[in-house]
N, CA and C of each residue as an Amber inpcrd file, in Angstrom:
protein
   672
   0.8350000  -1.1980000   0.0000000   0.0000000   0.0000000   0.0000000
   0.8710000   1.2500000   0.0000000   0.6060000   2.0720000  -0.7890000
   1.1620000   3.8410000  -1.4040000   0.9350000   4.4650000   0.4150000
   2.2650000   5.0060000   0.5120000   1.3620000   6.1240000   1.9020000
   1.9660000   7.2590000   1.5810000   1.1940000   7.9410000   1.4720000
   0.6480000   9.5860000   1.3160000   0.8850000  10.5040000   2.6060000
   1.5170000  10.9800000   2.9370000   2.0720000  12.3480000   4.1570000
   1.3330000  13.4850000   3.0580000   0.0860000  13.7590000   4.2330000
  -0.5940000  14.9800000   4.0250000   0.0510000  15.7510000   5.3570000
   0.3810000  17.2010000   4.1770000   0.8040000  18.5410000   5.5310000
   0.3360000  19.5190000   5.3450000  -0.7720000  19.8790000   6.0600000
  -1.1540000  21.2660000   6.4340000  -1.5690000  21.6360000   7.6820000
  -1.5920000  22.5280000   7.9980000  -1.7960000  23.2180000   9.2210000
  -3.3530000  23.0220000   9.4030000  -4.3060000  23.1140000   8.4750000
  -5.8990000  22.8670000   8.4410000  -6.1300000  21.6860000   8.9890000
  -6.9970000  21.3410000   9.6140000  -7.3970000  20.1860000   9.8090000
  -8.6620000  19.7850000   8.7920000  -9.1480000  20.6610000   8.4690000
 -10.1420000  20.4240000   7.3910000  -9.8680000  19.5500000   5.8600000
  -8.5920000  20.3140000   5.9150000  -8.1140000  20.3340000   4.8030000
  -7.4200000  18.9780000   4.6190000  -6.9660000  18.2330000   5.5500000
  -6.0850000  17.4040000   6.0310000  -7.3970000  15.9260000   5.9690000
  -8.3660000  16.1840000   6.5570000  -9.9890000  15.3750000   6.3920000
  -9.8470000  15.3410000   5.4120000 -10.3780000  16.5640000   4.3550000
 -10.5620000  16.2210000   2.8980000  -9.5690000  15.4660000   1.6350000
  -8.0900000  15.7140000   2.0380000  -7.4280000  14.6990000   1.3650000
  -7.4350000  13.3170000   1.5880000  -7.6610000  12.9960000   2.6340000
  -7.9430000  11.8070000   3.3160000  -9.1570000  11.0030000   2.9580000
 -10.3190000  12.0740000   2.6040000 -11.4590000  11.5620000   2.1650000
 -11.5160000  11.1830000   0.7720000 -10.3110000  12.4390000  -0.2170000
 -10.4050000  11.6370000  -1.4780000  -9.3860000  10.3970000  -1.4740000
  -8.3740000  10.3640000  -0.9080000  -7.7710000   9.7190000  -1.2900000
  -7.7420000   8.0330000  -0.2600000  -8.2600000   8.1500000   0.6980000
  -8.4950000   6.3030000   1.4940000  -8.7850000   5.1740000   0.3360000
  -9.6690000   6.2120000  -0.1970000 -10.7670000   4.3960000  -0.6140000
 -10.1690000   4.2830000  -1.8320000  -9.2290000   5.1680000  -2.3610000
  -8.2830000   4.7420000  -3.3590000  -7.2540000   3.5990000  -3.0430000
  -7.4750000   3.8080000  -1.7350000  -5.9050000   2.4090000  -1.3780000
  -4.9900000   2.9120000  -0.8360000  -5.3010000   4.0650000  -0.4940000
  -3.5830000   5.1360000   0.2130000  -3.4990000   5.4650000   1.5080000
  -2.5680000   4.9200000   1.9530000  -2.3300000   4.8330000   3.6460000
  -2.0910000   6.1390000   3.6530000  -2.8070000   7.2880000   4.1520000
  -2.5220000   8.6370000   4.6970000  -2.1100000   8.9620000   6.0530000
  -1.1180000   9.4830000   5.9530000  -0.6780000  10.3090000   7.3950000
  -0.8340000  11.5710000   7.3920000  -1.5740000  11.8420000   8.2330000
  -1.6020000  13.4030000   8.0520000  -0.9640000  14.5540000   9.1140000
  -0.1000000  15.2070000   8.9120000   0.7560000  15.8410000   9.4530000
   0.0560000  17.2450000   9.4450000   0.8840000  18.2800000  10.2900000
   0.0080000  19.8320000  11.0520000   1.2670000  21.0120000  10.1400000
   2.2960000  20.6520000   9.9830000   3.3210000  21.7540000   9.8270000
   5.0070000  21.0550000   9.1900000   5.6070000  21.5770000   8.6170000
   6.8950000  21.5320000   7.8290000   7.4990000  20.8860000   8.4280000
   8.0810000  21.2010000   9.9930000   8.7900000  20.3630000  10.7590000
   8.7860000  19.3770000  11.1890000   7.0420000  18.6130000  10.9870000
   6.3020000  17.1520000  11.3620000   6.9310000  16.2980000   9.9660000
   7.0380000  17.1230000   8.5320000   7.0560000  16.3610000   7.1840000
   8.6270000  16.1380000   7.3070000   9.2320000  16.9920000   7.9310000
  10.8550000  16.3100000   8.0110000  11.4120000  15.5500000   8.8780000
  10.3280000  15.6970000   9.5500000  10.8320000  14.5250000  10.6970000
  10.4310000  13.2610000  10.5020000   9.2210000  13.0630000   9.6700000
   8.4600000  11.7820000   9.2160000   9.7090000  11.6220000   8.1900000
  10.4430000  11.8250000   7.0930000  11.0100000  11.4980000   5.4970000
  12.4040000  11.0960000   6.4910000  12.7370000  11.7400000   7.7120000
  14.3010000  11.2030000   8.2270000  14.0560000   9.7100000   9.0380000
  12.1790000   9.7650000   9.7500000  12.5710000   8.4860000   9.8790000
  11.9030000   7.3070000   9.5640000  10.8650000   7.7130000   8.7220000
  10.1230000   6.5150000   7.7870000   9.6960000   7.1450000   6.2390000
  10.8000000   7.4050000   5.7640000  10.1140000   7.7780000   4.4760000
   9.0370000   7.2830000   3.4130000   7.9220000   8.4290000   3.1860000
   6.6690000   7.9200000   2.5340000   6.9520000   7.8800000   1.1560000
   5.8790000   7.2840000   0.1470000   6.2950000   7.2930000  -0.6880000
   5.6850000   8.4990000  -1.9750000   4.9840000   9.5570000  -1.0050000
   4.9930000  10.4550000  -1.4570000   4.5240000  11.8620000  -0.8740000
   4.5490000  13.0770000  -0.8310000   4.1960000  14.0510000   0.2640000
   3.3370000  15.2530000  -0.2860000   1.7660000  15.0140000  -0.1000000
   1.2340000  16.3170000  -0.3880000   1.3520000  17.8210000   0.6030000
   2.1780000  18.8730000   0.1490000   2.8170000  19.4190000   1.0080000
   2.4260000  20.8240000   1.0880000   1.4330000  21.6350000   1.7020000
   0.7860000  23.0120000   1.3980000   1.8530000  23.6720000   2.0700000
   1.8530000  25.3870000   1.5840000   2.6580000  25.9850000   0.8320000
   2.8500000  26.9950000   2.3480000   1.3380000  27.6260000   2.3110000
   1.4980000  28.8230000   3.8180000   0.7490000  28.4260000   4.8570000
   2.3420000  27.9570000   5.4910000   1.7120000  27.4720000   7.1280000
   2.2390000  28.3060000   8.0480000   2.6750000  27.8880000   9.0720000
   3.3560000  29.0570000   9.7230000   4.3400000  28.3420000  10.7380000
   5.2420000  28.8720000  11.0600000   6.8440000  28.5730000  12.0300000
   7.4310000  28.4050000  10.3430000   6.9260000  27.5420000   9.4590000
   7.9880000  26.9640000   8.2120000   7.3640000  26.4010000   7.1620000
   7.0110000  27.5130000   6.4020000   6.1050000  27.3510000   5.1070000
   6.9410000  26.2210000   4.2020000   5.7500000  25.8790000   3.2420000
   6.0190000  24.7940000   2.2910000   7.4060000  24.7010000   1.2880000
   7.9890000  25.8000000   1.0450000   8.4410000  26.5930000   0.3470000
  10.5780000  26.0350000   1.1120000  10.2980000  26.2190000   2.0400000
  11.4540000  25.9680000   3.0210000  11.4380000  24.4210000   3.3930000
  10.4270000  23.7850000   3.9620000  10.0760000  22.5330000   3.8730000
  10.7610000  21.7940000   2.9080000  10.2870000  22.1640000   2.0360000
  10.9040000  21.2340000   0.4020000  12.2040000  21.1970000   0.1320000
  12.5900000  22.3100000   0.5600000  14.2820000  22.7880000   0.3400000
  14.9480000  21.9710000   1.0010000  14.4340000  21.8360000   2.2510000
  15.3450000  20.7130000   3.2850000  15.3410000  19.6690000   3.0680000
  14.1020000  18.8650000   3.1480000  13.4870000  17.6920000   2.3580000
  14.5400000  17.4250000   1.1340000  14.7060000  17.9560000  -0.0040000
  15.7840000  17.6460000  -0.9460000  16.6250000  18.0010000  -0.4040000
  17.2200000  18.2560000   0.7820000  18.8240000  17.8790000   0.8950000
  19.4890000  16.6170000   1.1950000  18.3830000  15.2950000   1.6810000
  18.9750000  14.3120000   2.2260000  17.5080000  13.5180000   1.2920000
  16.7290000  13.6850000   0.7700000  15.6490000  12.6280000   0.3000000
  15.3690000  13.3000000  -1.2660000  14.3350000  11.8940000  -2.2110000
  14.2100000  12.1860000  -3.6370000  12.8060000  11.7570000  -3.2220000
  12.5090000  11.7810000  -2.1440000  10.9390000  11.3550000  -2.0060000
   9.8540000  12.2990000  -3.1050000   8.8980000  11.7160000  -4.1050000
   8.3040000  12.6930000  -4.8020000   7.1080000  14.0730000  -3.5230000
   7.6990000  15.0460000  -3.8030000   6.5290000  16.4260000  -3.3890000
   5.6200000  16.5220000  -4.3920000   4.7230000  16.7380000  -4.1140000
   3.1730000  17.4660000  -4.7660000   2.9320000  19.0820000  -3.3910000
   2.8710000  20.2300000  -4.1670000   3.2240000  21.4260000  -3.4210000
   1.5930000  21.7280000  -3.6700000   0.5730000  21.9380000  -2.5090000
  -0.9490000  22.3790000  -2.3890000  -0.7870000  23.7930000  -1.6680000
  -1.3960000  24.7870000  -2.7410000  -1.0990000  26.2100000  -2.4580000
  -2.3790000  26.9900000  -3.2260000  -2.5660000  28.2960000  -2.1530000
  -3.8620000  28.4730000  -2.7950000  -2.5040000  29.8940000  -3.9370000
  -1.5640000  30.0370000  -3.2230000  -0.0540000  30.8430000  -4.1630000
  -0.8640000  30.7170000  -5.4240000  -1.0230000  31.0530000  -6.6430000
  -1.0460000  31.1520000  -8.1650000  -0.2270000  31.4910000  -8.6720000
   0.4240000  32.9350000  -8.8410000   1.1110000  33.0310000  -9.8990000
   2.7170000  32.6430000  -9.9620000   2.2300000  32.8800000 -11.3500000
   3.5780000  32.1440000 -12.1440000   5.1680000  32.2800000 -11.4090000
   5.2960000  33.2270000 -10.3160000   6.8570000  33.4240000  -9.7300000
   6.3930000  32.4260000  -8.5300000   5.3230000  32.1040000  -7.9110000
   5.5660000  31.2990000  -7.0240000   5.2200000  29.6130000  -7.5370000
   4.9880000  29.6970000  -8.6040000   4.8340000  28.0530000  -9.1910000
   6.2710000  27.7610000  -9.5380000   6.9190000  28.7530000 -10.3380000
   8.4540000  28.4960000 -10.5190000   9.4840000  28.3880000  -9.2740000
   9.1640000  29.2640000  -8.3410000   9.8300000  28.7730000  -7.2730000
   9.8040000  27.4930000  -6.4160000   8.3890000  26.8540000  -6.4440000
   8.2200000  25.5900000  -5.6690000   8.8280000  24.7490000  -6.7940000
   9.2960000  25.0100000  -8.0410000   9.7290000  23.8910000  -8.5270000
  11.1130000  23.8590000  -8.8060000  11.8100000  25.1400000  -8.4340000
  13.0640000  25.3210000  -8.7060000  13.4370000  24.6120000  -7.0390000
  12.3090000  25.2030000  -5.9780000  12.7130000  24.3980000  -4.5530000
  13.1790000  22.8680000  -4.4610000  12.3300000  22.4020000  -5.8920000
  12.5900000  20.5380000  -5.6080000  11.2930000  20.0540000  -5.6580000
  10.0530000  21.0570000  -6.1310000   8.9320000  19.8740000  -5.9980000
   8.6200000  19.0720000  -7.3090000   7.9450000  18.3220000  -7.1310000
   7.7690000  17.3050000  -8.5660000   6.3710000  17.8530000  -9.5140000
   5.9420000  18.3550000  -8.3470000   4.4360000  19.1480000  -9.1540000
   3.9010000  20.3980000  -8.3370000   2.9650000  20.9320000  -8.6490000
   2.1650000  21.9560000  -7.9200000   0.8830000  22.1820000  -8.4430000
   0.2990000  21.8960000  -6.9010000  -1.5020000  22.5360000  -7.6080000
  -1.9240000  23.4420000  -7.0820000  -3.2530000  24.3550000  -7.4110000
  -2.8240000  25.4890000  -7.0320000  -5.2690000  25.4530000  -6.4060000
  -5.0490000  25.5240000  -5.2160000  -6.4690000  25.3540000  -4.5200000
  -7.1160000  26.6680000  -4.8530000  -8.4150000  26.3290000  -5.0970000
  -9.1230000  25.3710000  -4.9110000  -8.3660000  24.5120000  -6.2390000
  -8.7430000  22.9020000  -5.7830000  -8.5400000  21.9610000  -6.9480000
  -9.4750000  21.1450000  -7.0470000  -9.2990000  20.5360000  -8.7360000
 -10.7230000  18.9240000  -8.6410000  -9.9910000  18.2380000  -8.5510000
 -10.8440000  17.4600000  -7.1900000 -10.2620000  15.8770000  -7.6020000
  -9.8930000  14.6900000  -8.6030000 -10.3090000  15.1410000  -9.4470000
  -9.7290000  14.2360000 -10.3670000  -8.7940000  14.6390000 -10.7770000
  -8.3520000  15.9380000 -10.8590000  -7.3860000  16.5440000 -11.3760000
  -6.1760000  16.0950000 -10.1360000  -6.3280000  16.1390000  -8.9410000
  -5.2390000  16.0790000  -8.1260000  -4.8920000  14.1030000  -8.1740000
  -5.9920000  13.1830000  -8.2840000  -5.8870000  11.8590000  -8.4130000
  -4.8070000  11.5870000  -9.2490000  -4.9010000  12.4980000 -10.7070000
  -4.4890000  11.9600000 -11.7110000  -2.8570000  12.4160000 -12.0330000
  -2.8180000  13.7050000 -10.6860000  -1.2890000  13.9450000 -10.7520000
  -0.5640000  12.7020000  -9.7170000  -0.9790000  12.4350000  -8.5300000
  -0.7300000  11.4900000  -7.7930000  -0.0340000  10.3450000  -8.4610000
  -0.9900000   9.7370000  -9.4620000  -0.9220000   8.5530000 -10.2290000
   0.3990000   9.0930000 -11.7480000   0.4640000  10.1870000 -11.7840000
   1.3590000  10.1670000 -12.5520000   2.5170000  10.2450000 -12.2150000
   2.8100000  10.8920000 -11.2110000   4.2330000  10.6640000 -10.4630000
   4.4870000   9.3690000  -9.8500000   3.6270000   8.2910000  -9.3020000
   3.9370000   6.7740000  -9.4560000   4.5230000   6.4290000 -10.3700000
   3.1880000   6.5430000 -11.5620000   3.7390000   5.6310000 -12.7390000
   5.5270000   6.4740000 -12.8350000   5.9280000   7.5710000 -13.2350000
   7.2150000   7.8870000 -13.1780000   8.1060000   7.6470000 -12.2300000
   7.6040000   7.0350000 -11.3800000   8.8340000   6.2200000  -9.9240000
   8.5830000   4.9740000  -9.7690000   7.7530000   4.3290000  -9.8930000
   7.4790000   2.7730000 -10.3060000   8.3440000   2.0540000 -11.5890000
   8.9530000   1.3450000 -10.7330000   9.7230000   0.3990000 -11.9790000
   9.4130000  -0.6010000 -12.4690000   8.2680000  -1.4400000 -11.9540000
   7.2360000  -1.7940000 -12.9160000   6.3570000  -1.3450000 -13.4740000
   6.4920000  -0.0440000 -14.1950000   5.1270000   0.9160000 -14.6730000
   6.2790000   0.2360000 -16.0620000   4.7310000  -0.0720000 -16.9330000
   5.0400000  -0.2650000 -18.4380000   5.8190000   0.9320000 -19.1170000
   7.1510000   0.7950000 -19.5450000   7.1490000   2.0090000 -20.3890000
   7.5510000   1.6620000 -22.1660000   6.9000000   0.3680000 -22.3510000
   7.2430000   0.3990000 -24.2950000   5.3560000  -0.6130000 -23.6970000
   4.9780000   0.3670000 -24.8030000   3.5240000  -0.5280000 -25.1550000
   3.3050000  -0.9980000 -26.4920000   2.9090000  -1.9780000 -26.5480000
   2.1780000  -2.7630000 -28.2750000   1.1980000  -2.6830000 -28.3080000
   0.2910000  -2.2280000 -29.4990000  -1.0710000  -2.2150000 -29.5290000
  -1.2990000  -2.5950000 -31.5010000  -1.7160000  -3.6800000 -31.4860000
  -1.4530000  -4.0600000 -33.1800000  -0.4110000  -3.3820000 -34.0810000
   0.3260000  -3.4610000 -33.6740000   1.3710000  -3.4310000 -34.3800000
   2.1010000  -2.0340000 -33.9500000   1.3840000  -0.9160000 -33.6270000
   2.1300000   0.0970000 -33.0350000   2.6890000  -0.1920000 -31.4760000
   3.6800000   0.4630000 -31.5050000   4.9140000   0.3040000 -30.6210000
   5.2900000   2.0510000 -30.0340000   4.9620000   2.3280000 -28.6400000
   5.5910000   3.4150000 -27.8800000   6.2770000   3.4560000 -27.1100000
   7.4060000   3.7060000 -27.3980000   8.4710000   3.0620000 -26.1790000
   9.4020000   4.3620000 -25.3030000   8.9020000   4.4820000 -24.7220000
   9.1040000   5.6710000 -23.5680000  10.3460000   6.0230000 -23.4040000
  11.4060000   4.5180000 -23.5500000  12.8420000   4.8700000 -23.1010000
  13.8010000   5.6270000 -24.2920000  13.6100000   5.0390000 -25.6620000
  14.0540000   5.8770000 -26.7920000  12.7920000   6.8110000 -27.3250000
  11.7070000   6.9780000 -26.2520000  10.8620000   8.5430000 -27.2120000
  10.9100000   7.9040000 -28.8650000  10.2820000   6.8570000 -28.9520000
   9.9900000   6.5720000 -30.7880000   9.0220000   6.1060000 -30.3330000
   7.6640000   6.2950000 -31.7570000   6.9940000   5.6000000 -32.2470000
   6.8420000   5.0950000 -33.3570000   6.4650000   3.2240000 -33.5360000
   6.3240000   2.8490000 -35.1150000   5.2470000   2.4300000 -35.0030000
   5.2260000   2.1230000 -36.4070000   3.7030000   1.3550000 -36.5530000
   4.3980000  -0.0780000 -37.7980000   4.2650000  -1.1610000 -37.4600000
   4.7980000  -2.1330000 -38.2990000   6.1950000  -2.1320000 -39.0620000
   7.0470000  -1.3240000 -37.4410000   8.4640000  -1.4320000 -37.5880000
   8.5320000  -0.2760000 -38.3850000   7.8030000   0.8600000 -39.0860000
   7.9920000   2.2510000 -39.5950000   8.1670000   3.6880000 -38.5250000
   8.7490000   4.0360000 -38.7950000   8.5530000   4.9950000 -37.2670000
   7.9480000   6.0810000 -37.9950000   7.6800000   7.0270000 -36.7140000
   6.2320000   7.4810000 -37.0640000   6.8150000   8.9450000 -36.2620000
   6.6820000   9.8050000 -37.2160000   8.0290000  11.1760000 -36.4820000
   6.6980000  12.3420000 -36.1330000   6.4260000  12.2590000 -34.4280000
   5.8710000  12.9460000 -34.1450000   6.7880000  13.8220000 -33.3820000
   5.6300000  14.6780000 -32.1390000   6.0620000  16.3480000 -31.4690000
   6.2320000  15.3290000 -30.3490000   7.3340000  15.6530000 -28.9970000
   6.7870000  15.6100000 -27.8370000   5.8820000  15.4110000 -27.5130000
   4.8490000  16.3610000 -27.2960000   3.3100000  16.7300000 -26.9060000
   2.3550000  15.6830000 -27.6640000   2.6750000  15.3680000 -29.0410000
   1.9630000  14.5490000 -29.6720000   2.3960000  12.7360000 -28.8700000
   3.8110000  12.7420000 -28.8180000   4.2100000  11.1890000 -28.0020000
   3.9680000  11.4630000 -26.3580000   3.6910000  12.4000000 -25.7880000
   2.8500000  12.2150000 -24.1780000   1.5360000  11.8760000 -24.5710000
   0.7160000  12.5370000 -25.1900000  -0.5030000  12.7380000 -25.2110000
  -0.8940000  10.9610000 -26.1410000  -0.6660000  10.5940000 -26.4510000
  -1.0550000   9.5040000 -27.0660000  -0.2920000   8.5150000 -25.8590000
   0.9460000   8.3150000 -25.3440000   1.1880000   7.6210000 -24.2920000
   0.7090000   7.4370000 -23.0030000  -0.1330000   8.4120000 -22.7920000
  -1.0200000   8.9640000 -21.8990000  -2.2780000   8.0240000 -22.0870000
  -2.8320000   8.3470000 -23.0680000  -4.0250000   7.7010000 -23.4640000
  -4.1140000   6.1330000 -23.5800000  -2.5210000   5.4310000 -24.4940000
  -2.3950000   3.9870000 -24.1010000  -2.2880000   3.5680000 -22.7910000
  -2.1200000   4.0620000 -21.8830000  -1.8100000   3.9130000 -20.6170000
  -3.0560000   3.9500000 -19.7340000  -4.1650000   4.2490000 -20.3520000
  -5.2170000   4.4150000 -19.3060000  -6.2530000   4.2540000 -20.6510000
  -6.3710000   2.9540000 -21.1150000  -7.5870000   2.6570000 -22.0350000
  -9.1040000   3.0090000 -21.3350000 -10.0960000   3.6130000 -21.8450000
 -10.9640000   2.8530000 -21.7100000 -11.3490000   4.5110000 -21.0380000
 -10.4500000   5.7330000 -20.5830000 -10.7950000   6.3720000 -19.5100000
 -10.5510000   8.0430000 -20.7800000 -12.2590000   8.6440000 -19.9430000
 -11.9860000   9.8570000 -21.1240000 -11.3080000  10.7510000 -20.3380000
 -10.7180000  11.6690000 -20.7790000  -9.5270000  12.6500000 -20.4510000
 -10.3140000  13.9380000 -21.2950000 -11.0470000  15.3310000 -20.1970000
 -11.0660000  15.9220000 -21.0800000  -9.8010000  16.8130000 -20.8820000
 -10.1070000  18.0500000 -22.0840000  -8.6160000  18.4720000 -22.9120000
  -8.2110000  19.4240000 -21.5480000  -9.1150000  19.8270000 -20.6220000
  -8.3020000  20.4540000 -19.3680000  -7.7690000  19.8420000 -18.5140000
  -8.0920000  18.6000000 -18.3270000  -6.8880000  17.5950000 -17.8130000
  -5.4940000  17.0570000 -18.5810000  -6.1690000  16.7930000 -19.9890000
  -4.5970000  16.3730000 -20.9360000  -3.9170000  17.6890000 -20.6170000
  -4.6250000  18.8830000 -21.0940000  -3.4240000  20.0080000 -20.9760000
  -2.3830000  19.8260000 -19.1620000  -3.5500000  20.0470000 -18.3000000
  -2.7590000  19.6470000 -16.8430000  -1.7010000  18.7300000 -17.0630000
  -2.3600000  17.6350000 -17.3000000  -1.1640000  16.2740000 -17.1230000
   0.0470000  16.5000000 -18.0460000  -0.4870000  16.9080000 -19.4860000
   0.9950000  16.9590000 -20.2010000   1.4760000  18.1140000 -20.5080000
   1.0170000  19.5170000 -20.4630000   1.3800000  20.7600000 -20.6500000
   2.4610000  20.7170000 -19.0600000   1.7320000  20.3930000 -17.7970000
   1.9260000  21.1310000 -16.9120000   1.6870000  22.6490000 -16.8740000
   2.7240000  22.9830000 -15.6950000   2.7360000  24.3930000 -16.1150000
   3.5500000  25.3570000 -16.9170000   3.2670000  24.4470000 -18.1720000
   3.5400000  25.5670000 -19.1970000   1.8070000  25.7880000 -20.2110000
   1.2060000  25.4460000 -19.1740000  -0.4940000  25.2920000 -20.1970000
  -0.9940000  26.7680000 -19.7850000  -0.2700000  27.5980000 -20.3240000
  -0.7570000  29.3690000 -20.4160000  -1.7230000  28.9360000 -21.9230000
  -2.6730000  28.4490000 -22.0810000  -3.0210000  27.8510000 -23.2460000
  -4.3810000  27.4850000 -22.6430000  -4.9700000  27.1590000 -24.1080000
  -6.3750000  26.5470000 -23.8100000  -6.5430000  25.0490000 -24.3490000
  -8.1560000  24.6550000 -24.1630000  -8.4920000  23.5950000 -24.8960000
  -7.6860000  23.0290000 -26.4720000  -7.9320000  24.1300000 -27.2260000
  -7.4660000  24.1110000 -28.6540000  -6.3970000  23.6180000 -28.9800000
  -5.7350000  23.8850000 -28.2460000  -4.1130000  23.4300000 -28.6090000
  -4.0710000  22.0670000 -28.1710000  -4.8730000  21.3370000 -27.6620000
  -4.9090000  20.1220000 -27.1550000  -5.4980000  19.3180000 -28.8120000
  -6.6760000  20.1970000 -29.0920000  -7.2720000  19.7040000 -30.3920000
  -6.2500000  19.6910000 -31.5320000  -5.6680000  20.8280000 -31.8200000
  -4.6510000  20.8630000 -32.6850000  -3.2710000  19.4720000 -32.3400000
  -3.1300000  19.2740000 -31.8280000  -2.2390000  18.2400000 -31.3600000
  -2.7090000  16.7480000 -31.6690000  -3.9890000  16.7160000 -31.4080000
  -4.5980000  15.4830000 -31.4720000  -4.8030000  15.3120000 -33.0640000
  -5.2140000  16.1640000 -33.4940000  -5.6030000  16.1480000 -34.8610000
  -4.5280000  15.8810000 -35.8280000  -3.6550000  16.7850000 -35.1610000
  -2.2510000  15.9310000 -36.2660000  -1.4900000  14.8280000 -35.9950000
  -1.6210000  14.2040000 -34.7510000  -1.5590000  13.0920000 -34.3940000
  -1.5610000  12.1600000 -34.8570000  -3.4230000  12.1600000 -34.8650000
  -4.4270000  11.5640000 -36.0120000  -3.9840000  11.5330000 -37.9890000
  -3.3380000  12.4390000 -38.0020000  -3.1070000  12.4500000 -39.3270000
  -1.8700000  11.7440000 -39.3640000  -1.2940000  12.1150000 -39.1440000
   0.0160000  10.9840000 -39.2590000   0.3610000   9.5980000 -39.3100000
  -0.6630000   9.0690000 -37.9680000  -1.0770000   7.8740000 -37.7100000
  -2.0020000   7.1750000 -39.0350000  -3.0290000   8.2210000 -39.7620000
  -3.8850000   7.4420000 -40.6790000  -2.3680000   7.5250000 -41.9810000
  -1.6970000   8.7830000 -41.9650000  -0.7160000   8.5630000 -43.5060000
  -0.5260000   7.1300000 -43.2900000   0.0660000   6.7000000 -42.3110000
   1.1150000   5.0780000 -42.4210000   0.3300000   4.2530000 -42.3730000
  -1.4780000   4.2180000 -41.8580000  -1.6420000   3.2790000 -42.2030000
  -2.4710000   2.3720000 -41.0860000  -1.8770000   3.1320000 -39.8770000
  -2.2060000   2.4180000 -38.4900000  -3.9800000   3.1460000 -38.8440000
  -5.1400000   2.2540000 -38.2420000  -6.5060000   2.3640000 -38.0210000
  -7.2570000   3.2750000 -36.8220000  -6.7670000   4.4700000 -37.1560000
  -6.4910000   5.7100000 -35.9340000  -7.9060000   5.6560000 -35.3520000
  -9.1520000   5.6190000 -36.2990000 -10.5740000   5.9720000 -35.8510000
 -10.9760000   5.0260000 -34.8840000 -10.5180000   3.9220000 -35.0190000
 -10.9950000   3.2180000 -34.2200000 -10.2370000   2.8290000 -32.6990000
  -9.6660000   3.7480000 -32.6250000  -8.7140000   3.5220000 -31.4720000
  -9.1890000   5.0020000 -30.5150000  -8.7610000   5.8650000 -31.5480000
  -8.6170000   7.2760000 -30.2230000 -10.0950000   7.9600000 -30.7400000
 -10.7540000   8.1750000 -30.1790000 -12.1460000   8.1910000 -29.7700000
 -12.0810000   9.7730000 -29.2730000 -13.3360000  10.8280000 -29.9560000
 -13.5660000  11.7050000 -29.4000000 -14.8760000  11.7830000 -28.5900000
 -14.9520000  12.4830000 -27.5490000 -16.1120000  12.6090000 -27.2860000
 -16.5110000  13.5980000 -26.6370000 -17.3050000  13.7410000 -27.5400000
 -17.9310000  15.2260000 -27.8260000 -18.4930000  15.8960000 -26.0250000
 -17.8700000  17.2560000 -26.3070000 -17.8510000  18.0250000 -25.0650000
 -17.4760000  18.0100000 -23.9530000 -16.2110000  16.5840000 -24.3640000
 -15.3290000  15.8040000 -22.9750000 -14.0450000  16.3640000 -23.4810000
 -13.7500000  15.3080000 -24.4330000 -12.5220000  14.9660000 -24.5160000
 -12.1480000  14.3110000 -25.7840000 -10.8990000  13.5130000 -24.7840000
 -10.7280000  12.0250000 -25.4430000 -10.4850000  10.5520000 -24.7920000
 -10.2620000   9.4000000 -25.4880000 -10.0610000   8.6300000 -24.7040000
  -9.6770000   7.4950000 -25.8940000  -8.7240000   6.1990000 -25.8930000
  -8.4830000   5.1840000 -26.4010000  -9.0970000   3.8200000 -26.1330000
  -9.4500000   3.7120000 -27.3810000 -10.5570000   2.1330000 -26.8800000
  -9.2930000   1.1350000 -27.8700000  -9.2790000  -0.2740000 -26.7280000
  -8.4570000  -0.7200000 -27.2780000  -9.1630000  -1.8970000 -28.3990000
């Protein structure tokens, strides 16, 4: 079982992560302040730390800093902070992500689960799906041993989608999950991406329609 070190000073707040995240399977500890989260990582390190930002004796911000001097434990930084100089700073501090409250839950689930799959060494990273091949460690895709010369953004966003068949993603979550925060951007650019995707995939040949699935006023999603 995943255990989760929740830190905030709220107790409310500390309930409500707890409430989304139990019946997922995640042993939560929930901690009051900065100095509780470094004392938990020196002597049972978790295997991951949702860590809010303004507390008081030793904001989130300082927390993290220390935390990466002796641990690679993944941070997730919960801050109601927004702009752009304090998102760059929690990540220049050492965190692995940042969300910025209020947040949706699904949106915070699905960062959780993505920083696993990126620290899990049994997380699949080359998938087969009739004949196409995505293989995470050399960044190529083929389709019947042809490779298939996409964008970055175009090989997350489709690796994304093999990775979670069956589940729609709309385009303000793909942007979250694979923009991060560089998604000063909207929906569209998610469409534009997909679409040429899609085109590339039908030039060579691979049976694109029947795989990546739109749906209308969601998203998308891959049916295998």
């Amino acid at each position: 079982m995943k255990r989760i070190a929740l830190v905030d000073d709220e107790q409310r707040m500390l309930d409500l992560l707890e409430l989304y995240l139990k019946p997922l399977g995640y042993d939560c500890i929930k901690l009051r302040s900065g100095e509780d989260a470094i004392r938990l990582v020196k002597d049972e390190e978790p295997d991951l730390i949702l860590l809010d930002v303004m507390m008081p004796s030793m904001d989130g911000f300082e927390a993290c800093r220390i935390i990466r001097r002796f641990s690679d434990v993944p941070i997730i930084l919960l801050t109601a902070l927004y702009e752009k100089e304090d998102i760059i700073r929690g990540l220049q501090d050492g965190a692995d992500d940042y969300i910025v409250k209020p947040f949706d839950e699904e949106e915070l689930v699905a960062r959780i689960h993505a920083i696993f799959r990126r620290t899990s060494d049994d997380f699949s990273r080359r998938i087969e799906h009739k004949g196409l091949v995505w293989d995470e460690f050399s960044h190529e895709l083929s389709y019947n041993e042809m490779t298939v010369n996409v964008t970055p953004k175009e090989f997350s966003i489709l690796g994304h989608l093999l990775k979670n068949p069956g589940r729609a993603y709309s385009r303000e979550q793909l942007l979250s999950i694979i923009w991060g925060y560089e998604a000063w951007t909207d929906g569209r650019t998610v469409d534009s991406h997909v679409r040429n995707l899609r085109d590339k995939l039908r030039k060579i040949g691979f049976p694109i329609e029947k795989h990546l699935h739109t749906i209308w006023g969601v998203g998308y999603k891959w049916i295998k």
